[in-house]
VEXDREN-623269 format. One line per 2 residues: number of its first residue (from 1); their letters; for each residue x, y, z of C-alpha. Coordinates in Angstrom, 3 decimals, m for minus. Each point is the difference from the previous one (the first is absolute). Layout:
// residues N
NUM> A> X:Y:Z ~ ...
END
This chain:
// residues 364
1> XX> m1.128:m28.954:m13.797 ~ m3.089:0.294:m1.965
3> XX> m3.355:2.241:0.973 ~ m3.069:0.607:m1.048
5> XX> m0.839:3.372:m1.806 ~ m2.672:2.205:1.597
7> XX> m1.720:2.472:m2.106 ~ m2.740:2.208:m0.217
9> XX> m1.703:0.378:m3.187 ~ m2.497:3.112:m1.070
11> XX> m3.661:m1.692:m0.390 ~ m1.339:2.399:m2.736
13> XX> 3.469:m0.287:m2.678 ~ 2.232:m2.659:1.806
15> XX> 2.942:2.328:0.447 ~ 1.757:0.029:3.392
17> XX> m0.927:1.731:2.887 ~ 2.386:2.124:1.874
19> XX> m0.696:1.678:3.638 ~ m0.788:4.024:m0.250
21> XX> 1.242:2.017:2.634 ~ m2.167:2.749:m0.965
23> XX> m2.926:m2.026:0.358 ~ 0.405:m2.815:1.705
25> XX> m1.010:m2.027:m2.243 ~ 1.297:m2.335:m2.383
27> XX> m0.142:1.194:m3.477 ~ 0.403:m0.885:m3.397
29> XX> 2.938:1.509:m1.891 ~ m1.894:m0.340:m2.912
31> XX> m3.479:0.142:m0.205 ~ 0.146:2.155:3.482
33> XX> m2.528:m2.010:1.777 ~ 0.223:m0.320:3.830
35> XX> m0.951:m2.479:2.402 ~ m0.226:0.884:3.863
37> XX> 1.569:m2.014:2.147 ~ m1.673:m1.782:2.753
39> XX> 0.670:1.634:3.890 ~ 0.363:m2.763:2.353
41> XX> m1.137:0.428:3.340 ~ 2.264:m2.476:1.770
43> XX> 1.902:1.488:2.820 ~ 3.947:0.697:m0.205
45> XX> 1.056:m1.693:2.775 ~ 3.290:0.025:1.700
47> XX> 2.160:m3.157:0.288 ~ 1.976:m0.981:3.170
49> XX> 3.428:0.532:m0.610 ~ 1.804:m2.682:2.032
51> XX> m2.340:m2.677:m1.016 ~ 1.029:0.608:m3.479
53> XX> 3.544:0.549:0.922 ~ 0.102:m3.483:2.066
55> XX> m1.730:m1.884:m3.647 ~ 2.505:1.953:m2.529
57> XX> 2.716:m1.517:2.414 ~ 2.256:3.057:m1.313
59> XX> m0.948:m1.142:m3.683 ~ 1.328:1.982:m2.612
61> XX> m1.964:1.289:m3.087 ~ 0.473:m2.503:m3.276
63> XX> 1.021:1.456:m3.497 ~ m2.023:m2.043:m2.596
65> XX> 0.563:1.227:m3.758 ~ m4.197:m1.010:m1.288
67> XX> m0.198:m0.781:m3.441 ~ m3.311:0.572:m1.288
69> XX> m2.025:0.049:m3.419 ~ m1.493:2.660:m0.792
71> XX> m3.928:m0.212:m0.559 ~ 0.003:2.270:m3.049
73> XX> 2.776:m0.846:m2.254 ~ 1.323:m2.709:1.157
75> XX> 3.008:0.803:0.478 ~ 2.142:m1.550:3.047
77> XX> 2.169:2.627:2.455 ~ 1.612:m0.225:3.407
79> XX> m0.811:1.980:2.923 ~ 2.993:1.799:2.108
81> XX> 0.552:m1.264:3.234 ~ m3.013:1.274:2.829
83> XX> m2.057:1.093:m3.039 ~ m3.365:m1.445:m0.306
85> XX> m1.687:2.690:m2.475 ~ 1.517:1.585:m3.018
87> XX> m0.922:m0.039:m3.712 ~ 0.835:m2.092:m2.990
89> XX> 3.039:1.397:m1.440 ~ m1.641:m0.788:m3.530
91> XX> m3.426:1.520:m0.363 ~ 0.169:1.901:3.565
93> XX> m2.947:m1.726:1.439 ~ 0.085:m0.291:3.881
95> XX> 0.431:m2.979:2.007 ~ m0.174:m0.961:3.561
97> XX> 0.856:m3.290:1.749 ~ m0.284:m1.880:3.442
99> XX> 2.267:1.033:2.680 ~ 3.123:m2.453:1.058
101> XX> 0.535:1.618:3.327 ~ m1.907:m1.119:3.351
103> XX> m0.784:3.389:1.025 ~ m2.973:1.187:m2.661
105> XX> m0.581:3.539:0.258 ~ m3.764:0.831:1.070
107> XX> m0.298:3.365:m0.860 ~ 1.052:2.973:m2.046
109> XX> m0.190:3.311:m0.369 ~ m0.822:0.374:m3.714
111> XX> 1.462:2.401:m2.454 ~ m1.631:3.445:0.363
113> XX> 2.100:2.341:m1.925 ~ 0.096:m0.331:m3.747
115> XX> 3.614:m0.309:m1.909 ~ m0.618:3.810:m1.779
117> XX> m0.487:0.967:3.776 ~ 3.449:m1.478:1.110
119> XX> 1.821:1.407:m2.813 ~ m1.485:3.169:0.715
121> XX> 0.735:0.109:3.856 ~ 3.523:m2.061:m1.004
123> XX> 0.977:3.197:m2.602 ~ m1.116:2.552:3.096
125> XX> 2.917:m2.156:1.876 ~ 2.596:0.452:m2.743
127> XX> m0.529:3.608:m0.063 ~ 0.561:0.487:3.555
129> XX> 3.683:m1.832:m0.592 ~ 2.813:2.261:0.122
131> XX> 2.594:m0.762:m2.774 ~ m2.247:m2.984:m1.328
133> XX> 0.889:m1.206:m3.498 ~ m2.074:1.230:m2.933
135> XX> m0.050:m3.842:m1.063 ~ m1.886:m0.535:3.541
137> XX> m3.029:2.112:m1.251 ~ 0.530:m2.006:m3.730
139> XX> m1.506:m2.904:2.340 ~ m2.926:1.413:1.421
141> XX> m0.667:1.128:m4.095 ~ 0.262:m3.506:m0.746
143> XX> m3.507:m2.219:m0.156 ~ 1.004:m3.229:1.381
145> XX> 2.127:1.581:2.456 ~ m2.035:m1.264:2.853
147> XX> m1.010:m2.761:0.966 ~ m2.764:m1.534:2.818
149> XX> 1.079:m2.731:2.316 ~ m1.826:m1.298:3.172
151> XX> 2.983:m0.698:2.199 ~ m0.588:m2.420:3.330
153> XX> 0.681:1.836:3.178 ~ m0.634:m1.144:3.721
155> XX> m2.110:1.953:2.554 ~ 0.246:m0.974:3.497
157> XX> m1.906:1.339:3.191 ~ 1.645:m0.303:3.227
159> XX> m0.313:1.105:3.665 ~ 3.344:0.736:1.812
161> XX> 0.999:0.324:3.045 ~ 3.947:1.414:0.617
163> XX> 2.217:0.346:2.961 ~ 2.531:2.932:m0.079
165> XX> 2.823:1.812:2.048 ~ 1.652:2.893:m0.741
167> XX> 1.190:3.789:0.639 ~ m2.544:2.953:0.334
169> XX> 2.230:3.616:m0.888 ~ m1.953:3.248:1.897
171> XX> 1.585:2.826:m1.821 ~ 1.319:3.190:2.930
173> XX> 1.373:2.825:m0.661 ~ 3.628:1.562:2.073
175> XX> 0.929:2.880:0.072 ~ 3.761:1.141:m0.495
177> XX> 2.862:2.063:m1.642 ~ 2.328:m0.527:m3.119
179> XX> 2.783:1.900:m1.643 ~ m0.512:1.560:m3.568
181> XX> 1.869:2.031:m1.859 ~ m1.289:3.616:m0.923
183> XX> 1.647:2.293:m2.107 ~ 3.407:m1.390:0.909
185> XX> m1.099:0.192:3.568 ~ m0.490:m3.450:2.276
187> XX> m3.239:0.691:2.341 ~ m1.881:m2.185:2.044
189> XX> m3.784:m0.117:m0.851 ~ m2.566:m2.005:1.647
191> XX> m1.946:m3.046:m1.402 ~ m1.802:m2.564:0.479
193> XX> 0.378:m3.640:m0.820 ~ m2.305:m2.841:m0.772
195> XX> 0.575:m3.159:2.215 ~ m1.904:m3.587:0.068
197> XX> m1.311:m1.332:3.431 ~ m0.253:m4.302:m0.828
199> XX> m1.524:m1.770:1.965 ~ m0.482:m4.048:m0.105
201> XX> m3.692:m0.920:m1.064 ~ m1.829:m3.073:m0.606
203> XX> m3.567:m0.969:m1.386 ~ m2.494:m2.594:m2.208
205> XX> m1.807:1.383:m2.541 ~ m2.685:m1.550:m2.173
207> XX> m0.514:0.587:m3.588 ~ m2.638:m1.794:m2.510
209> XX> 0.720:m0.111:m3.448 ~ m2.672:m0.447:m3.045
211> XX> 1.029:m0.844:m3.804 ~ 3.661:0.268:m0.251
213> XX> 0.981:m0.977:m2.948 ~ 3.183:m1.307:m1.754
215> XX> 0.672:m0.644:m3.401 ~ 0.117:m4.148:m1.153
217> XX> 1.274:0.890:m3.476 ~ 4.034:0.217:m0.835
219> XX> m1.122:1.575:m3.295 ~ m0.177:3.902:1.381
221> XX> 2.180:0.283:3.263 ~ m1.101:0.352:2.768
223> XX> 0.846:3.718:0.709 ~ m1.565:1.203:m3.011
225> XX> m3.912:m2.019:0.913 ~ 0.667:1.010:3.367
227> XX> 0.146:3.568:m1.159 ~ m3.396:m0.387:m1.614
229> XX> m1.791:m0.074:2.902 ~ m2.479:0.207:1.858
231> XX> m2.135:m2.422:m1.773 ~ m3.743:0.207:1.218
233> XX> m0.356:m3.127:0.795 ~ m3.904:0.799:0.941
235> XX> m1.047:m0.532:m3.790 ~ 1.393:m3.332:m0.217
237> XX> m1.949:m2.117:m1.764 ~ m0.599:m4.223:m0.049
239> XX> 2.041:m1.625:m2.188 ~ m1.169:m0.372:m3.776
241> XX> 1.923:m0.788:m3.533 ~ m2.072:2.382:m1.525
243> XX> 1.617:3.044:1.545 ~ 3.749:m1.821:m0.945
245> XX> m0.805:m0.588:m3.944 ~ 2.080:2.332:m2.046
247> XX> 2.409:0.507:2.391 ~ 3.204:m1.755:1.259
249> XX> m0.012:m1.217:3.315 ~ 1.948:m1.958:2.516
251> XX> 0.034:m2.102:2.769 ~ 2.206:0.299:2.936
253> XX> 3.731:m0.604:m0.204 ~ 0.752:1.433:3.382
255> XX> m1.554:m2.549:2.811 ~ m2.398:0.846:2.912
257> XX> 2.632:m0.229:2.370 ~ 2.842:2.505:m1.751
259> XX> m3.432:2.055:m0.694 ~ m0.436:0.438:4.117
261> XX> 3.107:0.414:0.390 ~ 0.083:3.217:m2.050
263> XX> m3.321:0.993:1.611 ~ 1.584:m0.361:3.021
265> XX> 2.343:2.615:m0.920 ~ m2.701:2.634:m1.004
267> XX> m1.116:m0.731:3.054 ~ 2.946:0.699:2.076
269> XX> 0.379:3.826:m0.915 ~ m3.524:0.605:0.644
271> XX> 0.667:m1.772:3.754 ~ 3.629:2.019:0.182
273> XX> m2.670:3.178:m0.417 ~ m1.847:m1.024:2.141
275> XX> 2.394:m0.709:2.589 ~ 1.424:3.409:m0.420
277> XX> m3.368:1.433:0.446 ~ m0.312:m2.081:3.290
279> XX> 3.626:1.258:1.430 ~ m1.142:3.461:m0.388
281> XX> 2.871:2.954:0.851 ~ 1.591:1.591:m2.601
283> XX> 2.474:m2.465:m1.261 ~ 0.200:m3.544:m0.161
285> XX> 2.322:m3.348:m0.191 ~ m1.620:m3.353:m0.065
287> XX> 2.421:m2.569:1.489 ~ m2.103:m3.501:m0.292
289> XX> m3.412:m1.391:m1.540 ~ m1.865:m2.907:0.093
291> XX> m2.936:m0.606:m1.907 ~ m2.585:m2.322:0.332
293> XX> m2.785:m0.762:m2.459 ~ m3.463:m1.162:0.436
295> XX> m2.787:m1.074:m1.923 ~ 1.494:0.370:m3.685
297> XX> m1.224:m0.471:m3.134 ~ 0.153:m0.005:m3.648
299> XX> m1.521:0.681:m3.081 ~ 1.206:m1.136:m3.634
301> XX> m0.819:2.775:m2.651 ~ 0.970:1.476:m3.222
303> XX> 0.638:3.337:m0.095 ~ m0.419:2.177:m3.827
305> XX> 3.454:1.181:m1.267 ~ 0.834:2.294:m3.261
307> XX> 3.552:m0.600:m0.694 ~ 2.717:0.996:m2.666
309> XX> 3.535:m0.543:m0.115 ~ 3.203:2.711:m1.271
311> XX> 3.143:m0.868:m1.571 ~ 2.502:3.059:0.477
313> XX> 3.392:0.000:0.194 ~ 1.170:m4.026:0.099
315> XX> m2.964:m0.270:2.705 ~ m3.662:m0.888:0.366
317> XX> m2.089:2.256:2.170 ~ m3.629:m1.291:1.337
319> XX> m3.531:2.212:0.604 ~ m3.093:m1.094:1.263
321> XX> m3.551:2.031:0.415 ~ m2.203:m0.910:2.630
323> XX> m3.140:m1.131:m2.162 ~ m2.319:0.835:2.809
325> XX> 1.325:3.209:0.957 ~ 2.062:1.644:m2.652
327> XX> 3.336:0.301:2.275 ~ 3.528:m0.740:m2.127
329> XX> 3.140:m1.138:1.268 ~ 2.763:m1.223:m1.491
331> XX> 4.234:0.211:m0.568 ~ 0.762:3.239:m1.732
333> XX> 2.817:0.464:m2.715 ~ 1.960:3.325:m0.335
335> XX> 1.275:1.467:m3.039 ~ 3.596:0.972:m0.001
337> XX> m0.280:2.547:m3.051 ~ m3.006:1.673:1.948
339> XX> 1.959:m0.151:3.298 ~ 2.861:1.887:m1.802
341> XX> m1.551:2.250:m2.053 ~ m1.992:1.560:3.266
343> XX> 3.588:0.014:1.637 ~ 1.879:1.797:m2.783
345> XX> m2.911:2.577:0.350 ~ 0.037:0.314:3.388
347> XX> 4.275:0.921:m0.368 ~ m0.815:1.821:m2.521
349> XX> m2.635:2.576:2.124 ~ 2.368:m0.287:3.112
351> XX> 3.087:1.179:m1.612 ~ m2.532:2.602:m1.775
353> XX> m0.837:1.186:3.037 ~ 3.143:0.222:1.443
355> XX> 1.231:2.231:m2.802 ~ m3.015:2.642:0.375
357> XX> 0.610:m0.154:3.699 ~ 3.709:1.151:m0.719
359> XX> m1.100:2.243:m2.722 ~ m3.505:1.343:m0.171
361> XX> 0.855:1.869:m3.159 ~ 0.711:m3.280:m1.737
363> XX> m2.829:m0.963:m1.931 ~ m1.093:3.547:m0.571
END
Protein backbone atom coordinates (compact mmCIF):
# COMPACT_ATOMS: atom_id res chain seq x y z
CA UNK A 1 0.00 0.00 0.00
CA UNK A 2 1.39 3.26 -0.95
CA UNK A 3 2.20 6.45 1.58
CA UNK A 4 3.20 9.59 1.51
CA UNK A 5 6.85 10.53 2.56
CA UNK A 6 7.25 12.97 5.47
CA UNK A 7 10.40 14.83 5.77
CA UNK A 8 12.03 17.53 7.36
CA UNK A 9 14.38 19.54 5.45
CA UNK A 10 17.26 22.05 7.01
CA UNK A 11 16.09 25.78 5.91
CA UNK A 12 19.64 27.33 5.67
CA UNK A 13 21.42 24.16 3.20
CA UNK A 14 18.36 21.82 2.51
CA UNK A 15 19.92 18.79 4.15
CA UNK A 16 17.73 16.70 6.48
CA UNK A 17 17.00 17.28 9.84
CA UNK A 18 17.41 14.67 12.43
CA UNK A 19 16.14 14.95 16.29
CA UNK A 20 19.22 15.66 18.91
CA UNK A 21 18.98 14.11 22.08
CA UNK A 22 21.54 16.30 23.44
CA UNK A 23 19.66 19.22 22.60
CA UNK A 24 16.46 18.71 21.89
CA UNK A 25 16.44 19.99 18.97
CA UNK A 26 16.41 19.00 15.53
CA UNK A 27 19.63 19.47 13.82
CA UNK A 28 21.31 19.43 10.71
CA UNK A 29 23.85 16.67 10.09
CA UNK A 30 25.47 18.86 7.91
CA UNK A 31 25.54 22.33 8.17
CA UNK A 32 24.77 21.78 12.16
CA UNK A 33 21.96 24.16 12.32
CA UNK A 34 19.14 23.56 14.87
CA UNK A 35 15.64 24.32 15.03
CA UNK A 36 13.66 24.13 18.46
CA UNK A 37 10.81 22.40 18.51
CA UNK A 38 7.55 23.83 19.46
CA UNK A 39 6.15 22.73 23.34
CA UNK A 40 2.55 22.20 23.15
CA UNK A 41 0.54 22.98 25.98
CA UNK A 42 -2.36 20.60 25.38
CA UNK A 43 -3.08 18.39 28.27
CA UNK A 44 -2.23 14.47 28.24
CA UNK A 45 -5.29 13.18 29.01
CA UNK A 46 -6.26 9.73 29.97
CA UNK A 47 -8.66 7.63 27.84
CA UNK A 48 -11.42 5.37 29.30
CA UNK A 49 -10.44 2.01 28.91
CA UNK A 50 -13.70 0.07 28.40
CA UNK A 51 -15.09 2.57 26.06
CA UNK A 52 -12.24 1.88 23.84
CA UNK A 53 -12.28 -1.75 24.56
CA UNK A 54 -16.23 -1.98 23.70
CA UNK A 55 -15.23 0.16 19.92
CA UNK A 56 -11.95 -2.12 19.17
CA UNK A 57 -14.56 -5.03 19.65
CA UNK A 58 -11.31 -7.21 20.57
CA UNK A 59 -9.70 -5.87 17.20
CA UNK A 60 -6.41 -6.97 16.52
CA UNK A 61 -3.47 -4.74 15.32
CA UNK A 62 -3.07 -4.81 11.19
CA UNK A 63 0.42 -5.51 9.54
CA UNK A 64 0.58 -3.18 6.45
CA UNK A 65 4.05 -3.39 4.49
CA UNK A 66 3.97 0.94 3.25
CA UNK A 67 5.72 1.50 0.23
CA UNK A 68 6.84 4.91 -0.02
CA UNK A 69 9.09 7.27 -2.29
CA UNK A 70 11.50 8.77 -0.93
CA UNK A 71 11.52 12.74 -1.12
CA UNK A 72 15.25 12.99 -1.80
CA UNK A 73 16.30 10.48 -4.27
CA UNK A 74 13.60 9.12 -5.39
CA UNK A 75 14.02 6.06 -4.77
CA UNK A 76 10.92 3.65 -3.80
CA UNK A 77 11.30 1.18 -0.42
CA UNK A 78 8.91 -0.76 1.76
CA UNK A 79 8.34 -0.30 5.31
CA UNK A 80 8.39 -3.53 7.80
CA UNK A 81 5.30 -4.38 9.24
CA UNK A 82 4.16 -1.70 12.44
CA UNK A 83 6.92 0.63 11.16
CA UNK A 84 5.89 4.04 10.26
CA UNK A 85 9.45 5.90 10.44
CA UNK A 86 12.74 4.66 9.18
CA UNK A 87 15.18 5.96 6.53
CA UNK A 88 15.71 5.48 2.86
CA UNK A 89 17.87 2.57 2.48
CA UNK A 90 19.60 4.58 -0.48
CA UNK A 91 20.78 7.99 0.60
CA UNK A 92 19.77 7.41 4.47
CA UNK A 93 17.38 10.24 4.62
CA UNK A 94 14.54 9.77 7.24
CA UNK A 95 11.02 9.21 6.64
CA UNK A 96 7.89 9.04 8.60
CA UNK A 97 4.33 8.09 7.56
CA UNK A 98 0.61 8.07 8.82
CA UNK A 99 -0.33 5.52 11.26
CA UNK A 100 -2.69 2.36 10.08
CA UNK A 101 -3.73 1.45 13.56
CA UNK A 102 -6.92 3.04 15.41
CA UNK A 103 -5.16 3.63 18.53
CA UNK A 104 -2.64 6.83 17.67
CA UNK A 105 -0.25 7.30 20.31
CA UNK A 106 -0.56 10.91 22.00
CA UNK A 107 2.48 11.21 23.69
CA UNK A 108 6.10 10.30 24.12
CA UNK A 109 8.77 10.45 26.11
CA UNK A 110 11.52 11.63 23.74
CA UNK A 111 15.02 10.37 23.45
CA UNK A 112 17.21 11.87 26.20
CA UNK A 113 20.34 9.92 26.19
CA UNK A 114 22.64 10.22 23.23
CA UNK A 115 23.89 6.82 21.30
CA UNK A 116 27.86 7.53 22.65
CA UNK A 117 25.99 7.60 26.10
CA UNK A 118 24.33 4.10 25.59
CA UNK A 119 27.36 2.54 24.33
CA UNK A 120 29.13 3.87 27.14
CA UNK A 121 26.63 2.74 29.96
CA UNK A 122 25.98 -0.61 27.50
CA UNK A 123 30.14 -1.40 27.69
CA UNK A 124 29.86 -0.66 31.78
CA UNK A 125 27.16 -3.70 31.42
CA UNK A 126 29.48 -6.02 29.49
CA UNK A 127 32.14 -5.57 31.94
CA UNK A 128 30.12 -6.50 34.81
CA UNK A 129 29.37 -10.06 32.80
CA UNK A 130 31.09 -12.92 34.17
CA UNK A 131 32.54 -15.20 31.40
CA UNK A 132 31.13 -12.76 28.61
CA UNK A 133 32.67 -13.26 25.16
CA UNK A 134 35.45 -10.93 24.05
CA UNK A 135 33.35 -10.68 20.67
CA UNK A 136 30.46 -9.15 23.06
CA UNK A 137 32.70 -6.06 23.85
CA UNK A 138 33.78 -6.16 19.73
CA UNK A 139 29.99 -4.83 19.60
CA UNK A 140 29.91 -2.10 21.86
CA UNK A 141 33.48 -1.05 19.70
CA UNK A 142 31.43 -1.15 16.75
CA UNK A 143 29.72 2.41 15.45
CA UNK A 144 26.47 1.35 14.17
CA UNK A 145 26.08 -1.06 16.84
CA UNK A 146 23.11 0.71 18.25
CA UNK A 147 20.38 1.68 17.17
CA UNK A 148 17.20 4.18 18.43
CA UNK A 149 13.68 2.94 18.17
CA UNK A 150 10.49 4.46 19.76
CA UNK A 151 8.64 1.29 20.62
CA UNK A 152 4.58 1.60 21.46
CA UNK A 153 3.81 0.55 24.95
CA UNK A 154 0.42 0.83 26.95
CA UNK A 155 0.01 2.62 30.33
CA UNK A 156 -3.06 2.05 32.19
CA UNK A 157 -4.34 3.59 35.60
CA UNK A 158 -6.66 1.63 37.59
CA UNK A 159 -8.35 1.54 41.04
CA UNK A 160 -8.87 -1.99 42.56
CA UNK A 161 -10.64 -3.30 44.90
CA UNK A 162 -9.82 -7.32 45.95
CA UNK A 163 -11.46 -9.83 48.14
CA UNK A 164 -9.12 -12.41 49.85
CA UNK A 165 -9.03 -15.47 52.31
CA UNK A 166 -6.32 -17.11 53.59
CA UNK A 167 -3.91 -18.45 56.52
CA UNK A 168 -2.11 -16.03 59.00
CA UNK A 169 1.26 -18.24 60.60
CA UNK A 170 2.26 -16.57 64.37
CA UNK A 171 5.65 -18.03 64.82
CA UNK A 172 6.07 -19.72 69.00
CA UNK A 173 8.67 -21.08 70.31
CA UNK A 174 8.59 -24.94 72.55
CA UNK A 175 10.71 -25.94 74.47
CA UNK A 176 12.07 -29.66 74.54
CA UNK A 177 14.85 -32.39 74.49
CA UNK A 178 16.69 -34.37 71.65
CA UNK A 179 19.34 -37.02 71.49
CA UNK A 180 22.88 -36.19 69.99
CA UNK A 181 25.72 -37.90 69.85
CA UNK A 182 28.93 -36.62 71.75
CA UNK A 183 32.13 -38.10 71.62
CA UNK A 184 30.67 -41.54 71.03
CA UNK A 185 28.34 -40.82 73.86
CA UNK A 186 24.24 -40.48 73.22
CA UNK A 187 22.99 -37.51 75.69
CA UNK A 188 19.91 -35.80 75.86
CA UNK A 189 20.20 -31.94 75.51
CA UNK A 190 17.48 -29.51 75.58
CA UNK A 191 16.10 -27.36 72.67
CA UNK A 192 13.80 -25.55 71.44
CA UNK A 193 11.70 -25.76 68.34
CA UNK A 194 10.02 -23.32 66.05
CA UNK A 195 6.24 -24.04 65.47
CA UNK A 196 3.46 -22.06 63.26
CA UNK A 197 0.09 -21.08 64.97
CA UNK A 198 -2.52 -20.64 61.47
CA UNK A 199 -5.23 -19.28 61.84
CA UNK A 200 -8.15 -18.69 59.06
CA UNK A 201 -8.29 -14.89 58.00
CA UNK A 202 -10.23 -12.93 55.63
CA UNK A 203 -10.19 -9.22 54.29
CA UNK A 204 -10.72 -6.45 51.15
CA UNK A 205 -8.08 -4.43 50.40
CA UNK A 206 -7.88 -1.50 48.01
CA UNK A 207 -5.05 -0.64 45.84
CA UNK A 208 -4.80 2.28 43.03
CA UNK A 209 -2.51 1.92 40.38
CA UNK A 210 -0.91 4.89 38.10
CA UNK A 211 1.10 4.28 34.66
CA UNK A 212 1.66 0.66 34.33
CA UNK A 213 2.99 0.00 31.43
CA UNK A 214 3.38 -2.95 28.97
CA UNK A 215 5.24 -3.26 26.00
CA UNK A 216 2.99 -3.16 22.33
CA UNK A 217 6.06 -4.09 20.29
CA UNK A 218 6.99 -8.03 19.46
CA UNK A 219 10.32 -6.61 18.23
CA UNK A 220 12.24 -6.67 21.90
CA UNK A 221 10.35 -9.18 24.27
CA UNK A 222 8.68 -8.37 26.63
CA UNK A 223 10.97 -9.38 29.59
CA UNK A 224 13.81 -7.54 28.36
CA UNK A 225 11.51 -3.70 28.01
CA UNK A 226 10.00 -4.73 31.09
CA UNK A 227 13.41 -4.84 32.65
CA UNK A 228 14.05 -1.29 31.52
CA UNK A 229 11.94 0.20 33.75
CA UNK A 230 10.70 2.47 35.47
CA UNK A 231 10.02 4.83 32.73
CA UNK A 232 9.15 8.43 34.09
CA UNK A 233 6.30 8.77 32.58
CA UNK A 234 6.05 12.54 34.17
CA UNK A 235 8.17 13.98 31.14
CA UNK A 236 5.95 12.70 28.59
CA UNK A 237 5.49 14.87 26.05
CA UNK A 238 2.39 15.57 23.20
CA UNK A 239 2.79 13.80 20.32
CA UNK A 240 5.01 15.36 17.42
CA UNK A 241 6.93 13.82 14.13
CA UNK A 242 9.60 15.98 14.83
CA UNK A 243 10.87 14.14 17.87
CA UNK A 244 10.37 10.55 15.61
CA UNK A 245 12.57 11.77 12.41
CA UNK A 246 15.77 9.85 12.31
CA UNK A 247 14.65 7.20 14.18
CA UNK A 248 12.67 3.93 13.61
CA UNK A 249 9.53 3.63 15.20
CA UNK A 250 6.49 1.49 15.53
CA UNK A 251 3.07 1.22 16.12
CA UNK A 252 1.42 -1.28 18.26
CA UNK A 253 1.30 -4.95 17.36
CA UNK A 254 0.10 -6.08 20.73
CA UNK A 255 -3.75 -4.76 21.19
CA UNK A 256 -5.23 -2.69 24.10
CA UNK A 257 -6.87 -5.54 25.43
CA UNK A 258 -3.70 -8.25 25.60
CA UNK A 259 -1.89 -4.81 26.80
CA UNK A 260 -4.38 -4.81 30.14
CA UNK A 261 -4.19 -7.95 30.42
CA UNK A 262 -0.43 -7.90 31.10
CA UNK A 263 -0.96 -4.79 33.25
CA UNK A 264 -3.19 -6.66 35.07
CA UNK A 265 -0.53 -8.96 35.96
CA UNK A 266 1.94 -6.24 37.26
CA UNK A 267 -0.72 -5.42 39.09
CA UNK A 268 -1.46 -8.58 40.81
CA UNK A 269 1.98 -8.95 42.71
CA UNK A 270 1.81 -5.53 43.91
CA UNK A 271 -2.00 -6.53 45.38
CA UNK A 272 -0.45 -10.21 46.55
CA UNK A 273 2.02 -7.59 48.65
CA UNK A 274 -0.27 -5.94 49.68
CA UNK A 275 -2.43 -8.57 50.87
CA UNK A 276 0.43 -10.02 52.75
CA UNK A 277 1.01 -6.75 54.35
CA UNK A 278 -2.76 -6.73 55.36
CA UNK A 279 -2.62 -10.51 56.93
CA UNK A 280 0.12 -9.42 59.10
CA UNK A 281 1.86 -12.43 61.46
CA UNK A 282 4.87 -13.79 60.51
CA UNK A 283 4.05 -16.06 57.69
CA UNK A 284 1.56 -16.16 55.15
CA UNK A 285 -0.64 -18.37 52.52
CA UNK A 286 -3.14 -16.67 50.35
CA UNK A 287 -5.91 -19.16 49.47
CA UNK A 288 -8.39 -16.96 47.07
CA UNK A 289 -8.55 -13.38 45.31
CA UNK A 290 -10.84 -11.46 43.58
CA UNK A 291 -10.14 -8.33 42.04
CA UNK A 292 -12.20 -5.74 40.94
CA UNK A 293 -11.24 -2.70 38.89
CA UNK A 294 -12.56 0.73 38.73
CA UNK A 295 -12.19 3.72 36.85
CA UNK A 296 -9.35 2.60 34.28
CA UNK A 297 -7.63 4.15 31.79
CA UNK A 298 -5.16 4.37 29.12
CA UNK A 299 -2.65 6.18 27.47
CA UNK A 300 -0.96 5.37 23.95
CA UNK A 301 2.83 6.39 23.97
CA UNK A 302 6.15 5.72 22.54
CA UNK A 303 8.69 5.01 24.68
CA UNK A 304 12.86 5.76 23.41
CA UNK A 305 14.76 2.43 22.97
CA UNK A 306 18.70 1.88 22.08
CA UNK A 307 18.91 -1.57 20.84
CA UNK A 308 21.59 -4.03 19.33
CA UNK A 309 21.45 -7.52 18.55
CA UNK A 310 24.46 -10.64 19.18
CA UNK A 311 25.05 -13.59 17.16
CA UNK A 312 27.10 -16.20 19.35
CA UNK A 313 27.15 -19.59 19.19
CA UNK A 314 24.18 -20.67 16.42
CA UNK A 315 22.00 -17.99 18.48
CA UNK A 316 20.91 -14.36 18.47
CA UNK A 317 20.99 -12.56 21.78
CA UNK A 318 18.95 -9.05 22.20
CA UNK A 319 19.98 -5.66 24.47
CA UNK A 320 18.17 -2.68 24.93
CA UNK A 321 19.19 0.76 26.93
CA UNK A 322 16.63 2.70 28.43
CA UNK A 323 17.11 6.07 26.37
CA UNK A 324 15.70 8.07 29.19
CA UNK A 325 17.47 6.58 31.95
CA UNK A 326 20.58 4.76 30.95
CA UNK A 327 19.43 1.21 32.50
CA UNK A 328 20.51 -2.07 30.13
CA UNK A 329 18.98 -5.29 30.00
CA UNK A 330 19.23 -7.86 27.83
CA UNK A 331 19.99 -12.02 27.17
CA UNK A 332 23.58 -12.68 28.04
CA UNK A 333 25.90 -15.22 26.12
CA UNK A 334 28.67 -17.21 27.96
CA UNK A 335 31.87 -18.21 26.62
CA UNK A 336 32.77 -21.81 26.96
CA UNK A 337 36.69 -21.28 26.49
CA UNK A 338 36.44 -18.53 29.32
CA UNK A 339 34.20 -20.81 31.44
CA UNK A 340 36.95 -23.52 31.15
CA UNK A 341 39.91 -21.82 31.32
CA UNK A 342 38.74 -20.21 34.94
CA UNK A 343 37.83 -23.94 35.82
CA UNK A 344 41.13 -25.57 34.84
CA UNK A 345 42.63 -22.77 37.11
CA UNK A 346 40.57 -23.16 39.78
CA UNK A 347 41.72 -27.40 39.75
CA UNK A 348 44.72 -26.38 39.23
CA UNK A 349 45.03 -24.03 42.76
CA UNK A 350 42.84 -26.70 44.62
CA UNK A 351 44.95 -29.63 43.97
CA UNK A 352 47.93 -27.00 44.67
CA UNK A 353 46.70 -26.50 47.76
CA UNK A 354 46.05 -29.78 48.68
CA UNK A 355 49.65 -30.77 48.04
CA UNK A 356 51.18 -27.88 50.38
CA UNK A 357 48.59 -28.86 52.92
CA UNK A 358 50.11 -32.50 52.84
CA UNK A 359 53.55 -31.18 52.48
CA UNK A 360 54.47 -27.71 53.58
CA UNK A 361 58.02 -28.29 52.47
CA UNK A 362 56.83 -28.74 48.92
CA UNK A 363 57.29 -25.71 47.11
CA UNK A 364 60.22 -24.65 49.21
Amino acid sequence: MKFSSINFTCSGCGAPYRFDPSSQSLKCEFCRSQEPIEQSSDEIVELDLSSALSKLNQHSPVSINKELSCKKCGAGFTLTPYSFSSECPFCNTPALTDFTQELKPASLIPFKITQQSAKESFKEWIGSLWFAPSALQELVDDDGALDGYYLPHWTFDAHTSTSYSGLRGDVYYVAGTKTITRNGVQQRVRVTKAEVRWRVVSGNISVDFDDISTSASTTISRVILDNLAPWHTSNLVKYNEKYITGFEAEEYAIGLDNGFEAAKAKMHQKILHRIRQDIGGDKQRINSTNTTYYNTTYKSVLFPIWSATFEFGGKKYSYAINAQTGLVAGERPYSKIKIALTTIVVIGLAVAGLAITQDPNLFK
